[in-house]
C-alpha positions in Angstrom: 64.7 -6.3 -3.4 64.7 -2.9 -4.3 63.3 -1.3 -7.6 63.1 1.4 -9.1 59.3 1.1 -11.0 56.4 2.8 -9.1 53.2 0.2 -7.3 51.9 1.9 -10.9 53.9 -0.3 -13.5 53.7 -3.0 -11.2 50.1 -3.2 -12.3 51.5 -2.5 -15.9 53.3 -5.4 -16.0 50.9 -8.0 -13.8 48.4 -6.9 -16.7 50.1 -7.8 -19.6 51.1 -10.8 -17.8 47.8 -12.0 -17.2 46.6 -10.7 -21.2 49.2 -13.4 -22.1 47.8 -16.0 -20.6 45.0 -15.2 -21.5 45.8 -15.0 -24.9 47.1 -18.5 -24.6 50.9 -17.6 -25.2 54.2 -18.4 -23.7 56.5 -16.0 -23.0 58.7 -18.1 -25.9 55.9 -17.4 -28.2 55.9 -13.5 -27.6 59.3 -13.5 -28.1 59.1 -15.0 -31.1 56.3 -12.7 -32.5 58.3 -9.8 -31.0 61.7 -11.4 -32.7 63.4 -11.2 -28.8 64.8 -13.8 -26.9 62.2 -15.5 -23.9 65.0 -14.5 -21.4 64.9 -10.9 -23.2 60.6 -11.0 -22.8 60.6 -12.7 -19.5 62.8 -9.4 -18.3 59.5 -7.2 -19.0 57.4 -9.2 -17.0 59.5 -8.9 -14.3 60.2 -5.5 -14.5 63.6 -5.9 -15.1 63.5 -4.4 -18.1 61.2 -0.7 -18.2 58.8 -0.9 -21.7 58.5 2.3 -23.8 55.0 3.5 -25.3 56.1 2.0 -28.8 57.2 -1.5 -26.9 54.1 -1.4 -25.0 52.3 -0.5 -28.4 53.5 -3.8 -30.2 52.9 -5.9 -27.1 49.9 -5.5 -26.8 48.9 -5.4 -30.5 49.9 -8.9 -30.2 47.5 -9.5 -27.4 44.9 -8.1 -30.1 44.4 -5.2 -28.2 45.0 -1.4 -29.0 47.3 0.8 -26.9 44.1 2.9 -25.9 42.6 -0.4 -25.0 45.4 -1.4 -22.9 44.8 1.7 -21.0 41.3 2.2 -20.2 41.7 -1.7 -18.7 45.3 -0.2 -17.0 42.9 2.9 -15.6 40.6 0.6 -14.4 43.0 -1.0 -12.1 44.8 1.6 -10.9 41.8 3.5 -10.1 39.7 -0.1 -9.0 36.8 0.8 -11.2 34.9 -1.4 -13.4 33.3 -0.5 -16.9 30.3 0.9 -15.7 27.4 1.9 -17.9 24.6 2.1 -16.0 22.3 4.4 -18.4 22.4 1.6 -20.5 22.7 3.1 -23.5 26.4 3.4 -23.4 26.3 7.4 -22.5 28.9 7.6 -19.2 26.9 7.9 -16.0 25.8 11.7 -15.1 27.8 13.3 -12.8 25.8 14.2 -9.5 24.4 17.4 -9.2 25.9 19.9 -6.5 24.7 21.6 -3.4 26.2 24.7 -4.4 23.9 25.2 -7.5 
């Protein structure tokens, strides 16, 4: 089947998807919060439909997340990096020195 969305919002849509579930809603209960029909909803999720920011923005306030939070975790798949705080202290990790000093 031939698309037009990117690997990219592939990964857009399998995560909200997933933050769905594990919100515990249907996609009839979505649809309902976001006054749209499940056949409407269930379009997004399969990337029938392409999501704007503000779309995207209301989803996932629903999901009790913030758009900027919905991206860092978005980031961290695309780029397959975890949240990584290994000063413990919550500071991001130093960057390594270089050679070339």
């Amino acid at each position: 089947e031939k698309t037009i969305y990117s690997d990219e919002y592939l990964v857009v849509i399998q995560l909200l998807k997933e933050l769905r579930k594990a919100a515990g809603l249907t996609q009839i209960q979505m649809a309902d919060k976001l006054s749209q029909t499940q056949s409407l909803y269930s379009k997004y999720e399969r990337g029938e439909i392409r999501l704007d920011v503000i779309q995207l923005r209301t989803i996932t306030s629903i999901l009790g997340l913030t758009l900027t939070e919905f991206s860092e975790k978005l980031e961290q798949r695309l780029t397959g990096q975890s949240t990584r705080q290994p000063n413990g202290d919550g500071r991001p990790p130093e960057a390594p020195s270089s050679a070339i000093d």
